[in-house]
C-alpha positions as CSV (number, residue, x, y, z in Angstrom):
1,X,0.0,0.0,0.0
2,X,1.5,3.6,-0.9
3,X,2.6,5.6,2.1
4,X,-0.3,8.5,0.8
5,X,-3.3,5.6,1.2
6,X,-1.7,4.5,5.2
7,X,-1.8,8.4,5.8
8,X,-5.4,8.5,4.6
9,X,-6.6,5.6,7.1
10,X,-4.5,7.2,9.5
11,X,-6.5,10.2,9.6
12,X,-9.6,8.1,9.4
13,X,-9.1,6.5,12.6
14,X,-8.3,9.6,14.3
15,X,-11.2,12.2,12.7
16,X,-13.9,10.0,11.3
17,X,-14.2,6.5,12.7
18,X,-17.3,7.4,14.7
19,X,-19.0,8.2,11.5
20,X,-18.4,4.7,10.3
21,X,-21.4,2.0,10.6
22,X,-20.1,-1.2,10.8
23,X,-22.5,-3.1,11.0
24,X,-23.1,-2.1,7.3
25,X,-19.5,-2.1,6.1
26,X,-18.4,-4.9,7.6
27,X,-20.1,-7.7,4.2
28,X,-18.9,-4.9,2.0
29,X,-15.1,-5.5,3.0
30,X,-15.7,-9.4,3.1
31,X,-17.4,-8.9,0.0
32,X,-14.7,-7.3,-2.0
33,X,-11.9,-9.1,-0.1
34,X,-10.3,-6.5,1.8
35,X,-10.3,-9.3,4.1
36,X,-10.2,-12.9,3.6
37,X,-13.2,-15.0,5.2
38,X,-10.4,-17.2,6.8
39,X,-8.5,-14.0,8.7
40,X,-7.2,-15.3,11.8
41,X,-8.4,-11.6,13.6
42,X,-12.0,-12.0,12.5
43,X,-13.0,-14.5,15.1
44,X,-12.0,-11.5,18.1
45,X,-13.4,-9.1,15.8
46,X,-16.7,-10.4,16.0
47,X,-17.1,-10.6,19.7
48,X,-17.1,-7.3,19.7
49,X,-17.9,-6.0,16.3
50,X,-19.3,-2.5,17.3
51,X,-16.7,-1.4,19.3
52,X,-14.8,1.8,18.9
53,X,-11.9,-0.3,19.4
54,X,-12.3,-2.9,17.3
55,X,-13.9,-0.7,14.4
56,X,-10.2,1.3,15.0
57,X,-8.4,-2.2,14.8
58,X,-10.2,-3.2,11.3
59,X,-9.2,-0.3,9.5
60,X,-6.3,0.0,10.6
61,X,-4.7,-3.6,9.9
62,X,-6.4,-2.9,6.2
63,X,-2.7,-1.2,5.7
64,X,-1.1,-4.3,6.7
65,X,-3.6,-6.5,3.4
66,X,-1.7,-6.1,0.3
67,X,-1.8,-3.0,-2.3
68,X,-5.5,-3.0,-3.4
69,X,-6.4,-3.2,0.0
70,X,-6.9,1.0,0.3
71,X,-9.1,0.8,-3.4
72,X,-11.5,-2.3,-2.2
73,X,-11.8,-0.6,1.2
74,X,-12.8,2.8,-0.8
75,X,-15.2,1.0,-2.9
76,X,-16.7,-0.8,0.1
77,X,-16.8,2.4,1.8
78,X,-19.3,3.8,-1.1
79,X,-21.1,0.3,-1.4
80,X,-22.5,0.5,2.5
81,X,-23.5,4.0,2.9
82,X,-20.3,5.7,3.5
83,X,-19.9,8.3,1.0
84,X,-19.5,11.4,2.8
85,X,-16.5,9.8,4.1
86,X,-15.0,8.3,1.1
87,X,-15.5,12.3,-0.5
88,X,-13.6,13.4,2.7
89,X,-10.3,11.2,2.8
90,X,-10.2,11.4,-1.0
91,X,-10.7,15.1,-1.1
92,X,-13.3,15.6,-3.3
93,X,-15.8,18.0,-1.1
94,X,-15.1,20.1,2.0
95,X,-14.1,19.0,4.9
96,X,-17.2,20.1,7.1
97,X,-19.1,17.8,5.3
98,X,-18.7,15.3,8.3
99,X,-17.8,17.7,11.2
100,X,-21.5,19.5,10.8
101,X,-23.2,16.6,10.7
102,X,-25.0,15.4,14.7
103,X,-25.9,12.1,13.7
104,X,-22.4,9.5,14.4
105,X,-23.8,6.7,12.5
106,X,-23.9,7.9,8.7
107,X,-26.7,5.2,6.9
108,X,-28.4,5.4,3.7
109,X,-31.1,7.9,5.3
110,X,-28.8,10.3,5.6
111,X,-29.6,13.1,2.6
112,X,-25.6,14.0,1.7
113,X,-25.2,9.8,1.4
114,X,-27.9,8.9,-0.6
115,X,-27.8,11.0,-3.2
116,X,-23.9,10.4,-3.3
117,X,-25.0,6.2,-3.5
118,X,-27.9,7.3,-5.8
119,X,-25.3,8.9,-8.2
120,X,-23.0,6.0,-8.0
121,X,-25.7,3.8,-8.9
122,X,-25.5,4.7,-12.8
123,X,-22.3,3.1,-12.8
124,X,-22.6,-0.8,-13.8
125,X,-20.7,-1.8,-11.3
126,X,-21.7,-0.1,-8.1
127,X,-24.2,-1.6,-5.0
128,X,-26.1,1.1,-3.3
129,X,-25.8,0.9,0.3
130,X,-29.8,-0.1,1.2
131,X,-29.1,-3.5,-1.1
132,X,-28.1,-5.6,2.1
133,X,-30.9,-8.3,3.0
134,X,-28.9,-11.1,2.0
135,X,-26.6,-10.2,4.6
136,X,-29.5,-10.5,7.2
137,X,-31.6,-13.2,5.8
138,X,-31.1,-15.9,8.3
139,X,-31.4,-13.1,11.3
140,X,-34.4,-11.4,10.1
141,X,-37.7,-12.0,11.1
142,X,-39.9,-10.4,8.1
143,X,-39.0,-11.3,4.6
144,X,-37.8,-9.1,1.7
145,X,-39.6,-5.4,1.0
146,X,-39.6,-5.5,-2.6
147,X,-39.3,-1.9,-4.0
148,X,-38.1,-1.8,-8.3
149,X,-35.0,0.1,-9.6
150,X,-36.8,1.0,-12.7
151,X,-34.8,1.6,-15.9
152,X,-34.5,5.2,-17.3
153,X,-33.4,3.9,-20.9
154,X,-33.6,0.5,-23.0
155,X,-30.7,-1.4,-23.2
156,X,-32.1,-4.1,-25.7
157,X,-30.5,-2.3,-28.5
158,X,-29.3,-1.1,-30.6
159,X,-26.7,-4.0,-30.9
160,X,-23.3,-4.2,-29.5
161,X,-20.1,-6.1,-31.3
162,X,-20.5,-10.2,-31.2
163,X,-23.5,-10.1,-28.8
164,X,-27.2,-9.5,-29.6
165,X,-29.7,-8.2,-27.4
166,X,-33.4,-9.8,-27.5
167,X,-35.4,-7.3,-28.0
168,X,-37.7,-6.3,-24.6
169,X,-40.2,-3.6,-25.1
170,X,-43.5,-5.5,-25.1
171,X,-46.5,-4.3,-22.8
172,X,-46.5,-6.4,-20.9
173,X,-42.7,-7.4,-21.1
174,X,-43.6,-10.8,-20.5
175,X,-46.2,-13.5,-18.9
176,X,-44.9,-15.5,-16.0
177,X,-46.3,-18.7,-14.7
178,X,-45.2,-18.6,-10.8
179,X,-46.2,-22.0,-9.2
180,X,-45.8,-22.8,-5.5
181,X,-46.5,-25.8,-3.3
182,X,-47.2,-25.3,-0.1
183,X,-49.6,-27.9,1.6
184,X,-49.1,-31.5,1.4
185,X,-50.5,-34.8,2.4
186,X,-47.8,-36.7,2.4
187,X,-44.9,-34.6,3.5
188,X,-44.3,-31.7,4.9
189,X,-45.7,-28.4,4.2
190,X,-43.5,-25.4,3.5
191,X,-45.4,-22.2,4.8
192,X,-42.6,-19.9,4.6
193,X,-42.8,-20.7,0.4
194,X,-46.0,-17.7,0.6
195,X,-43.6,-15.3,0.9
196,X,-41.6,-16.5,-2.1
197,X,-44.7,-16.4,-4.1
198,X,-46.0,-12.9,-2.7
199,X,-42.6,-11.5,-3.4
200,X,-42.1,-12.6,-7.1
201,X,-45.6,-11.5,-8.0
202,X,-44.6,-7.6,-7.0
203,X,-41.4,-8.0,-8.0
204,X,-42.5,-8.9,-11.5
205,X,-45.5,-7.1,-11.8
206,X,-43.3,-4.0,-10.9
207,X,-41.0,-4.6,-13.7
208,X,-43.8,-5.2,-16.2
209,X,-44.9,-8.3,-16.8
210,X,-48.3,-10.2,-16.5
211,X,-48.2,-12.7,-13.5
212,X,-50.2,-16.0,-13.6
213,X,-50.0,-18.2,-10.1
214,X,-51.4,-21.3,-9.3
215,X,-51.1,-22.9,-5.8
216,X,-51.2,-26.5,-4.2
217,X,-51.5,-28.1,-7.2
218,X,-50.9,-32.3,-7.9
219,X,-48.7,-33.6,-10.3
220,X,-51.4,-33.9,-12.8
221,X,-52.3,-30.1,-12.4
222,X,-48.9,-29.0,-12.7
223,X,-48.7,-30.8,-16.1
224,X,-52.2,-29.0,-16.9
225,X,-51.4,-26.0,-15.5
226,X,-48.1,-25.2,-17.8
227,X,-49.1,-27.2,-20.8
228,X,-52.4,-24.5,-20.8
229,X,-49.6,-21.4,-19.9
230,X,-47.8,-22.5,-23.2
231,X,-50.6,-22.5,-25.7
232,X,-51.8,-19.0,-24.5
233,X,-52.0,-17.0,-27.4
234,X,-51.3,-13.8,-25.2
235,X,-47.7,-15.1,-26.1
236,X,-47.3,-14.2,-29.3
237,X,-47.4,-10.5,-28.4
238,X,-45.1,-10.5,-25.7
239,X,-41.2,-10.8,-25.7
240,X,-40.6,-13.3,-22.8
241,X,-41.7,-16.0,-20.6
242,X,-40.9,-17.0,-17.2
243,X,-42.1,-20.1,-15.6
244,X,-41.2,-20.3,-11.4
245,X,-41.8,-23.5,-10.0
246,X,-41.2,-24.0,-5.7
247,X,-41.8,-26.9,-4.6
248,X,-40.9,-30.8,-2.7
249,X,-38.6,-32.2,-5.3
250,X,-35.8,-34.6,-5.5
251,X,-33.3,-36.5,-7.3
252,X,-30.1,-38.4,-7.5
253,X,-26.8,-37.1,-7.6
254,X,-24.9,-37.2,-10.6
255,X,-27.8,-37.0,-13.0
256,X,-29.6,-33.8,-14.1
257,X,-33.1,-35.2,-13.9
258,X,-35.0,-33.5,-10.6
259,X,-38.6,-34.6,-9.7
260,X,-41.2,-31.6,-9.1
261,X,-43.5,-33.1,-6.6
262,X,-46.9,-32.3,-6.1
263,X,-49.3,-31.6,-3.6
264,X,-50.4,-35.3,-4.1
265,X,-46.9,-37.2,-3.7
266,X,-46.9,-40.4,-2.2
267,X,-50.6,-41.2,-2.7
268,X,-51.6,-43.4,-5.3
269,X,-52.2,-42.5,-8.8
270,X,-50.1,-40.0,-8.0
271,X,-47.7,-38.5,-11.3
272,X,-44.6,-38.3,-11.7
273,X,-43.2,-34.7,-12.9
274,X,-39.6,-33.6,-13.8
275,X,-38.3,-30.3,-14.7
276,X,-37.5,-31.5,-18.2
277,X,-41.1,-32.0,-18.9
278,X,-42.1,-28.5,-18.0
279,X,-39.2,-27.7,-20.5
280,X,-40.3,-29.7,-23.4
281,X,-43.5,-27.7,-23.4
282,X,-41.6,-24.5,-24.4
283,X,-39.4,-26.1,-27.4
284,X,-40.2,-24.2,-30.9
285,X,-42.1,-27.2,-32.0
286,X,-44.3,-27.2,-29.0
287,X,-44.3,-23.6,-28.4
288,X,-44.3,-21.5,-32.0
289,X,-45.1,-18.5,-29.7
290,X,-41.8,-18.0,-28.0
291,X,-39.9,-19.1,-30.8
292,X,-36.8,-17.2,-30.9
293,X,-37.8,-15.4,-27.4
294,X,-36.3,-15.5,-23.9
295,X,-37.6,-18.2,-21.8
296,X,-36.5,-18.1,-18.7
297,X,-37.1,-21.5,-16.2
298,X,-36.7,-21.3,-12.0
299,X,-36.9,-24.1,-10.5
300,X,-37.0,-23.4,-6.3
301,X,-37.1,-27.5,-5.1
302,X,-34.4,-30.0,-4.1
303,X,-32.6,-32.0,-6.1
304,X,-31.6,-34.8,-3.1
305,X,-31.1,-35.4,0.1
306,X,-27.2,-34.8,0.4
307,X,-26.4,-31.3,1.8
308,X,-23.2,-29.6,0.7
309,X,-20.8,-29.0,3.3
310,X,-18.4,-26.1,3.4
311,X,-14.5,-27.3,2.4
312,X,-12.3,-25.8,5.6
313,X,-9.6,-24.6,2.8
314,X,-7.8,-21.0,3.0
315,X,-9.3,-20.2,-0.5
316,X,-13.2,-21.4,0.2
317,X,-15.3,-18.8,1.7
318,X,-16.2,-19.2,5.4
319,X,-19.4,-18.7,7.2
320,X,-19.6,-14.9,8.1
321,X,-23.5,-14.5,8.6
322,X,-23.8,-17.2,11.6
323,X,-25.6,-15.7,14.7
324,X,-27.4,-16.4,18.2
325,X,-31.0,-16.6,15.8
326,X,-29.9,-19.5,13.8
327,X,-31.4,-21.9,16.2
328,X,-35.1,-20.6,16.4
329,X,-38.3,-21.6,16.9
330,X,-40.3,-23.1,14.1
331,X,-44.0,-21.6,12.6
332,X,-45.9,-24.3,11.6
333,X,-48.2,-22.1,9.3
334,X,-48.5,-18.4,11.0
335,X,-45.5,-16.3,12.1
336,X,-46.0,-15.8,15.5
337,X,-47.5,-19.2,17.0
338,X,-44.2,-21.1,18.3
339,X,-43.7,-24.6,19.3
340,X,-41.6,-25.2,22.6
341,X,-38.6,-27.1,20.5
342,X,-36.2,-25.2,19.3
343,X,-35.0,-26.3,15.5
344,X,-32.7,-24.4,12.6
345,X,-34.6,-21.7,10.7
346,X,-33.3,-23.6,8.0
347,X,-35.3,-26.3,6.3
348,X,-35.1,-28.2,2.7
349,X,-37.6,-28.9,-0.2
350,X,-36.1,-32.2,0.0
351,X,-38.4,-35.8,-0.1
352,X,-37.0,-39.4,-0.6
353,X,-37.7,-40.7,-4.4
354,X,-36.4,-43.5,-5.9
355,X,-34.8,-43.6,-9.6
356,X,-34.6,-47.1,-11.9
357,X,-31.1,-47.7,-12.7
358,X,-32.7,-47.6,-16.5
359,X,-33.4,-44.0,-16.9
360,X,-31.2,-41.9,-19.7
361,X,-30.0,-38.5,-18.9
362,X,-32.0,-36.1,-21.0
363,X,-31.0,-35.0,-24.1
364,X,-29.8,-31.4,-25.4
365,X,-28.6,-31.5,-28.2
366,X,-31.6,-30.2,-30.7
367,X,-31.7,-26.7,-31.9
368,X,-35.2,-27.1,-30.5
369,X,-34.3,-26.3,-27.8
370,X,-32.9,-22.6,-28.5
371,X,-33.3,-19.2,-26.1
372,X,-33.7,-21.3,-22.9
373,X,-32.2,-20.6,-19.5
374,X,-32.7,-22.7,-16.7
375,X,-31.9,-21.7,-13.0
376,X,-32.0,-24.7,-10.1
377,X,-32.1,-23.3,-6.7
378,X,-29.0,-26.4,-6.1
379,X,-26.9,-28.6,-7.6
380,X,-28.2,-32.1,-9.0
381,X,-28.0,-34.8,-6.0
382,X,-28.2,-31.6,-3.5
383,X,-30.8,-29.8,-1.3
384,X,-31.9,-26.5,-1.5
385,X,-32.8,-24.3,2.1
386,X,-36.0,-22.5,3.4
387,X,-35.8,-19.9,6.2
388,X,-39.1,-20.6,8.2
389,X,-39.5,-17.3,8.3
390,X,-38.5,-15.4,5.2
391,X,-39.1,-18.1,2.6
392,X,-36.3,-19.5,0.3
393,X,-32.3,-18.9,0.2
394,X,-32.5,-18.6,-3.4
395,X,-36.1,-16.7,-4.5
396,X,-35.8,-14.0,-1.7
397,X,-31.6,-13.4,-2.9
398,X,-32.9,-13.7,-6.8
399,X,-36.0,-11.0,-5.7
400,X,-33.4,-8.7,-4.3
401,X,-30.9,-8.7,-6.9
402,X,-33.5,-8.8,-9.3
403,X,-35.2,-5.7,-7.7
404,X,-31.9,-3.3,-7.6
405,X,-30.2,-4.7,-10.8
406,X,-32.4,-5.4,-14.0
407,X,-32.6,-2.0,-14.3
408,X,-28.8,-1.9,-15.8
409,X,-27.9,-5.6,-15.7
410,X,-28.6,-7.9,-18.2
411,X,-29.8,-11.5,-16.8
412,X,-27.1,-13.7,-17.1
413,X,-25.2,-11.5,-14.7
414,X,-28.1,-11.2,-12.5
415,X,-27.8,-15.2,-11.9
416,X,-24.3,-14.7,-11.3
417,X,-24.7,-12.1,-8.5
418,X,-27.6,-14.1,-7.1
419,X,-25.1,-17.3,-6.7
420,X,-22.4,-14.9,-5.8
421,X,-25.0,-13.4,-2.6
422,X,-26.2,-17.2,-2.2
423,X,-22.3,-18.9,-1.6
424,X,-22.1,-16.5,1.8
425,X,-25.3,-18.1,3.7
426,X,-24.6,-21.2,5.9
427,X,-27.2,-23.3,8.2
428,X,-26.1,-23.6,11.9
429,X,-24.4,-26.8,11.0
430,X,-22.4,-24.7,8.2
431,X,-24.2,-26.3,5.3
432,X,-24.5,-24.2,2.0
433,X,-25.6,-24.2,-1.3
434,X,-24.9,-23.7,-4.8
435,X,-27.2,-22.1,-7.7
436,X,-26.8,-24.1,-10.9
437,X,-27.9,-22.2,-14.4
438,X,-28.0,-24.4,-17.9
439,X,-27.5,-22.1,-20.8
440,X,-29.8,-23.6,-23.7
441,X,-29.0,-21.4,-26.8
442,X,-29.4,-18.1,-25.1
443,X,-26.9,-16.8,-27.1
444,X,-28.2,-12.9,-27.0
445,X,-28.2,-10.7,-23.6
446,X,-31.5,-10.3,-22.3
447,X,-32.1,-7.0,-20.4
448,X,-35.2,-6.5,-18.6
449,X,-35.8,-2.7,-18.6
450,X,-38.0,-3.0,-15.9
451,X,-40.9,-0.8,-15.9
452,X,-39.6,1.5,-19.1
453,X,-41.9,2.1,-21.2
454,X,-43.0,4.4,-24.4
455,X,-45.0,7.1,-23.0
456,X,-48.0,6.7,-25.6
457,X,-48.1,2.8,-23.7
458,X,-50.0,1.7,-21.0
459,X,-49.8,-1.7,-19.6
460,X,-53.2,-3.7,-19.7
């Protein structure tokens, strides 16, 4: 680190380090590896995380972490509220900015912050500082507030180099199926799945689109359901599809065939369903409509019953988001009514199934199947988590990233910061997950422009 950056923290620890929440920057420096999730001071740290003293200790052993220690700590400074500070040790306003101001904890409700964040949000690469659930998922106790960036300009066009851009102006943008199972016979119900389904109905209707759900449905119904979704008509005049599945599910590890199960498993007659059948409905033979459109599949159930457990190595992430509130006590359908035994917040959308040694792999290889991306909440042969309280790991993370990033991002890389947001959650026992996305000739980038559109145009 240059000798101008150490004098810079210097004169952060002794002028401005009341000003700093950590509580908010604290992710932010994990996040863009000012520290390492392995740092031998971060179990001490975390005793006492508010501390004056150990707020002081963090940024002063930054100057000790290599040479792009001072930029990642500037950038996570701007990321988690911080602005007014990062303007005063680089400069760029006056220096009463800070000194004038009564409040000690500067947060993103501060006016001089926000608008600084607000600004830095046009960049492409830049987090503003209220984008933070993730880091509180397994703590809180109410589930996501969804609230849409909305695009100021279209980015489907015109097109750029090697890369095309499906188009995405349609009113409505797109129709979604959203599907959730929540009562069972059987099995288990998943109560905590509502809120999944309650928060990608705004989140999409926000953005644009037309939002079909259907609840509780058997095997046979989900087969009804989407097969009747696909030969809609309404399709032909919009420019995308989405079809959400959350559900029981399961599957054997090593094979990318996952069982959705309905409401009805384990009773008889009851149907078998798989993810690639709700596929095959969409190919361009089956569905002319969304030929040569964006269809987009997300697919919130388990693949197994094997749970992935974090690898103790210096370069794997560690847990940083463990708490006292990990070990809670359970809803059964209402938050609020508590049982007397105490069990982990988080639960899986896993159920035994068996698989015949005869069953082929499915097969990929046909242009048929062109414009399709499909997101599973886990890898195949691994569960997926549910907070009891919130809902899923994977839909509330997707809802938030979604929420504060189609606006400039296109979706591929929204996928890649959901699974980027999903690798830092652990369960008590320090289990984790992984987001797996199959790229079926999508070939284009696929921005949303949520909520844009023509003035003359009102959505129906």
């Amino acid at each position: 680190m240059e000798y101008k950056d150490r004098e810079k923290i210097d004169r952060l620890c002794n002028q401005l380090l009341q000003s700093i929440d950590i509580d908010k920057l604290w992710p932010k420096l994990l996040e863009n590896q000012v520290y390492n999730r392995d740092d031998v001071n971060i179990p001490n740290w975390q005793k006492h995380l508010s501390s004056v003293d150990t707020v002081r200790d963090i940024c002063t052993t930054i100057k000790t972490r290599g040479p792009h220690a001072y930029k990642n700590f500037i950038l996570s400074l701007s990321q988690s509220g911080h602005q007014p500070i990062v303007d005063q040790l680089e400069n760029h306003r006056s220096s009463n900015i800070i000194s004038n101001s009564n409040n000690n904890n500067i947060g993103p409700n501060n006016e001089t912050s926000s608008n600084s964040i607000e600004s830095a949000n046009n960049s492409n690469f830049d987090e503003h500082s209220k984008d933070d659930y993730h880091t509180k998922l397994v703590k809180n106790f109410e589930p996501l507030s969804i609230k849409v960036r909305k695009a100021d300009v279209f980015k489907d066009g015109p097109e750029i180099k090697d890369i095309e851009r499906y188009p995405m102006r349609s009113i409505p943008r797109g129709l979604v199926l959203i599907i959730t199972n929540i009562v069972y016979e059987m099995v288990d119900c998943r109560p905590s799945a509502k809120y999944d389904e309650a928060n990608l109905k705004q989140l999409f209707e926000e953005m644009g689109f037309k939002v079909i759900i259907h609840s509780n449905l058997t095997g046979d119904q989900i087969k009804k359901k989407v097969k009747e979704f696909s030969k809609m008509k309404e399709l032909r005049r919009v420019d995308s599809a989405f079809i959400i599945i959350s559900s029981h599910g399961a599957g054997e590890h090593g094979r990318q065939e996952t069982e959705i199960q309905g409401t009805d498993y384990k009773l008889p007659n009851y149907e078998t369903v798989f993810c690639t059948d709700i596929i095959d409905y969409f190919t361009a033979e089956q569905c002319p409509n969304l030929c040569g459109k964006p269809k987009i599949f997300i697919f919130q159930t388990c693949s197994a019953k094997k749970e992935k457990i974090v690898q103790r190595c210096s370069n794997v992430a560690q847990n940083n988001f463990n708490s006292n509130n990990l070990s809670t006590f359970s809803s059964n359908s209402t938050r609020g009514i508590k049982h007397q035994k105490a069990v982990s917040r988080s639960v899986t959308d896993t159920v035994t199934a068996e698989f015949s040694d005869t069953e082929q792999p499915y097969n990929l290889s046909s242009r048929n199947y062109e414009d399709t991306l499909i997101a599973y909440a886990t890898l195949p042969g691994y569960v997926s988590y549910r907070d009891t309280y919130n809902g899923s790991w994977f839909i509330q993370i997707l809802c938030e990233v979604f929420m504060n990033y189609a606006c400039e991002r296109h979706i591929q890389d929204l996928f890649v910061m959901t699974d980027r947001r999903l690798k830092d959650l652990r369960t008590a026992c320090n289990k984790c997950q992984t987001l797996w996305v199959i790229n079926q000739g999508f070939h284009k980038h696929c921005f949303l422009n949520p909520g844009l559109f023509h003035k003359s145009s009102e959505i129906n």
